[in-house]
TORLUM-13808 format. One record per residue (C-alpha): x, y, z. Coordinates in pm, whole numbers, padded with zeros to 5 digits, always signed. Example, Ala and Ser with C-alpha at 12.3 -4.5 7.8 and 13.67 -1.06 7.14 Angstrom:
2
+01230-00450+00780;+01367-00106+00714;
//
This chain:
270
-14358+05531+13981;-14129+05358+13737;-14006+05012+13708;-13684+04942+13763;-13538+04655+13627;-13434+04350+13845;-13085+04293+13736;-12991+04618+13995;-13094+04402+14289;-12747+04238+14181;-12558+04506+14340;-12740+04692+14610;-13024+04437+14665;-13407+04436+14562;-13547+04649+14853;-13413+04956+14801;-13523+05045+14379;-13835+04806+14405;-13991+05132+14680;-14079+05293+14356;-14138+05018+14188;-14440+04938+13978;-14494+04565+13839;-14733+04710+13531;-14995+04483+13316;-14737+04368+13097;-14770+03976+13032;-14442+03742+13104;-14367+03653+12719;-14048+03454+12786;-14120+03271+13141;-14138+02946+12957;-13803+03000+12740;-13507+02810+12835;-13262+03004+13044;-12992+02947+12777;-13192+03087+12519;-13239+03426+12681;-12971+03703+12800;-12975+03821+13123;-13114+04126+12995;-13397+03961+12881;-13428+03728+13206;-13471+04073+13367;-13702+04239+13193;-13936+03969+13171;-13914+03919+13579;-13968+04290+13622;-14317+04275+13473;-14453+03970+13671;-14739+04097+13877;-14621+04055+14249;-14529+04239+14540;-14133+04311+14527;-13915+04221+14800;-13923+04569+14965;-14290+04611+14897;-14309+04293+15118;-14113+04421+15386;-14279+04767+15361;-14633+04570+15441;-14502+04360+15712;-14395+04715+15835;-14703+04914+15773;-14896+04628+15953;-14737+04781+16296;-14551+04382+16272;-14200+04444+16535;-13888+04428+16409;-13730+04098+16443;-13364+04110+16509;-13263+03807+16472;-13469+03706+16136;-13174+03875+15918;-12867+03632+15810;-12563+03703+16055;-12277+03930+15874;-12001+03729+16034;-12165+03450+15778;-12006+03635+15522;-11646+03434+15586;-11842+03140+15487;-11904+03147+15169;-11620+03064+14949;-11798+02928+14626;-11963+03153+14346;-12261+03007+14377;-12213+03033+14825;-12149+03425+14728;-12448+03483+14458;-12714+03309+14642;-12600+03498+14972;-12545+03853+14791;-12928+03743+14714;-12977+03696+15104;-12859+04007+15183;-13007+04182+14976;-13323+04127+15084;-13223+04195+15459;-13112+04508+15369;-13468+04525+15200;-13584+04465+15548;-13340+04697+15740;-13466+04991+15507;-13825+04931+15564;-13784+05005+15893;-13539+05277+15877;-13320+05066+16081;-12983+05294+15981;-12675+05144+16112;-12796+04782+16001;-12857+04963+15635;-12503+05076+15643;-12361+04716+15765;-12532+04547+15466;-12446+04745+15198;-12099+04735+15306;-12144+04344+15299;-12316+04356+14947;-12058+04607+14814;-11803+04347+14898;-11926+04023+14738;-12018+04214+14472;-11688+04269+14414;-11600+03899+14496;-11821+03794+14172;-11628+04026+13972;-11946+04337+13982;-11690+04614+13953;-11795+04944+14065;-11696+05290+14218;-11756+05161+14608;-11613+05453+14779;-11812+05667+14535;-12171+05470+14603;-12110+05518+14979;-12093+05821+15008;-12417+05863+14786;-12567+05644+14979;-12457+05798+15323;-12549+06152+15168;-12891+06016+15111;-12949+05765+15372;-13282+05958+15518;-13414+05983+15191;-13596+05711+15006;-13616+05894+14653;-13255+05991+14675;-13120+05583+14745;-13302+05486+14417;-13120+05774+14215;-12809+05594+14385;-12923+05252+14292;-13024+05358+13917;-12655+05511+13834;-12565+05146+14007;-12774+04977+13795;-12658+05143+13487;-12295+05000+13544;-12375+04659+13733;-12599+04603+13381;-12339+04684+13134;-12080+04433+13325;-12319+04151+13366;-12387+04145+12980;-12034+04193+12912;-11941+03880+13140;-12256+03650+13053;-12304+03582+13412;-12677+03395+13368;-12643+03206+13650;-12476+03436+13848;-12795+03669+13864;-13033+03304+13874;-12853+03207+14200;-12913+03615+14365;-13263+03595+14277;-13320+03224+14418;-13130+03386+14726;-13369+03677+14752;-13677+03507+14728;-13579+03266+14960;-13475+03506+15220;-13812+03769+15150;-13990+03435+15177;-13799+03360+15525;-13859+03678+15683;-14266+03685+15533;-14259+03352+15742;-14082+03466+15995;-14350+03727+16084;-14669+03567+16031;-14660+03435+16399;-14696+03873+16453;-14982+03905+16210;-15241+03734+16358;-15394+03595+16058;-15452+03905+15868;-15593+03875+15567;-15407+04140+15413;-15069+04025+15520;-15192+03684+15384;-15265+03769+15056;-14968+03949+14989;-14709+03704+15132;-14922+03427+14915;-14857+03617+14608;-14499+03579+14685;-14484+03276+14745;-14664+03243+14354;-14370+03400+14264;-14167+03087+14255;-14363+02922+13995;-14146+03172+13752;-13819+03116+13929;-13877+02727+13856;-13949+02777+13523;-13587+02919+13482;-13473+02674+13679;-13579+02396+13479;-13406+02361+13214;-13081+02323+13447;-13244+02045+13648;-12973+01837+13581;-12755+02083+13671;-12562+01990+14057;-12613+02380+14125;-12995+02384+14041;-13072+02047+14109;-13158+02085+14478;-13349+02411+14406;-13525+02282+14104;-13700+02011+14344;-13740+02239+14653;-13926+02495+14432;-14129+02223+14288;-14286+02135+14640;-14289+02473+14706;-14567+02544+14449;-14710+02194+14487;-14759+02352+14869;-14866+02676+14731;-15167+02519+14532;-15249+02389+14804;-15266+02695+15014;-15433+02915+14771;-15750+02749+14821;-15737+02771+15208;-15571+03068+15275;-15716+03080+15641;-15533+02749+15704;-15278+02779+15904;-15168+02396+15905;-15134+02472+15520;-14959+02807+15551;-14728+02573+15767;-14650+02373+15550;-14513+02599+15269;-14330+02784+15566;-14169+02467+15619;-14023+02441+15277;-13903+02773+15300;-13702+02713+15631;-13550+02414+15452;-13409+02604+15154;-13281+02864+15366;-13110+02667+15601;-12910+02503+15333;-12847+02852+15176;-12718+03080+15477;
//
């Protein structure tokens, strides 16, 4: 299975080319770097390696742990009129995404459709200019067949990465990925009440929750920043939270209260 690099989640959302996705052994050389002094190129290749479950292996295991499907866990489509900002429409394209990571997991069809239409549209809004009629009908041609949505999302990827570098838009793709995790973290939250303390569903939603150590480090250096500020401090008790947890994983006061950071960011988000 090959790795497929994170900046495609832009367009069509993380669940769908993380399925074949494989995180690799290869160490995070630039997680410390300033996000000025990288290109988004870079950004993404260094995310890519970090070794952690991606947002559709997430929703795969919540899946494959016979969890139900929650209907109303997923962030409303009529919320779409709401957000008028860039940085409303990247962190919600982000959102999305992972819903429709969620949707696809459990082959939930219509609701695959319904986002993808939604993500094909703010894409557009944020100036992510692609063939939409074109990737529909891809997508519809394939939409019973996992291997044939990557091939979709890899021609998508090819385009959505050539515009991105050609328009600089660094934060752009920092806001979608602080919307993703949030949401992936929502829904992993979301379901624990179903899992009954299994220790397998535990350890992999804790080692997405880790994950937002490296999202803060890109964060950082726009602290000061009125569009990271917020987010630099919530992921900063996140982890604080998270350290915490890792040494009681059985806790469920503890798992609480990292699920209770989560709900926070999301609320403010969606």
């Amino acid at each position: 299975m090959k790795s497929i690099k994170l900046l495609a989640f832009l367009i069509l959302g993380s669940a769908v080319i993380a399925a074949c996705s494989n995180s690799g052994n290869k160490t995070n050389k630039a997680a410390t770097a300033e996000i000025d002094d990288v290109s988004v190129a870079q950004i993404i290749d260094d995310l890519e390696s970090i070794p952690t479950p991606t947002t559709v292996e997430l929703m795969s295991m919540i899946n494959k742990l016979g969890l139900a499907y929650m209907f109303d866990v997923t962030n409303s489509l009529a919320n779409q009129e709401n957000y008028l900002s860039t940085k409303q429409k990247a962190l919600n394209l982000g959102v999305y995404a992972a819903d429709l990571s969620y949707d696809v997991a459990y082959q939930k069809k219509a609701e695959t459709e319904e986002y993808l239409r939604c993500i094909m549209t703010m894409a557009s809004d944020l100036n992510i200019s692609i063939d939409a009629d074109k990737i529909s009908d891809k997508f519809e041609n394939n939409i019973d067949n996992v291997d044939g949505l990557i091939a979709v999302v890899k021609d998508v990827f090819k385009e959505s990465q050539y515009i991105l570098n050609q328009t600089s838009q660094t934060e752009t793709a920092l806001l979608f990925l602080i919307g993703s995790w949030v949401e992936s973290a929502y829904i992993c939250v979301s379901a624990s009440d179903l899992a009954a303390n299994n220790m397998e569903f535990l350890k992999v939603a804790l080692s997405h929750f880790e994950y937002a150590s490296t999202i803060l480090k890109y964060i950082e250096s726009r602290k000061n920043n009125p569009d990271f500020a917020d987010f630099y401090n919530d992921f900063t008790e996140i982890m604080k939270q998270v350290e915490v947890y890792r040494n009681d994983i059985n806790n469920s006061e503890k798992f609480d209260s990292v699920a209770n950071v989560v709900k926070k960011m999301r609320n403010a988000i969606v």
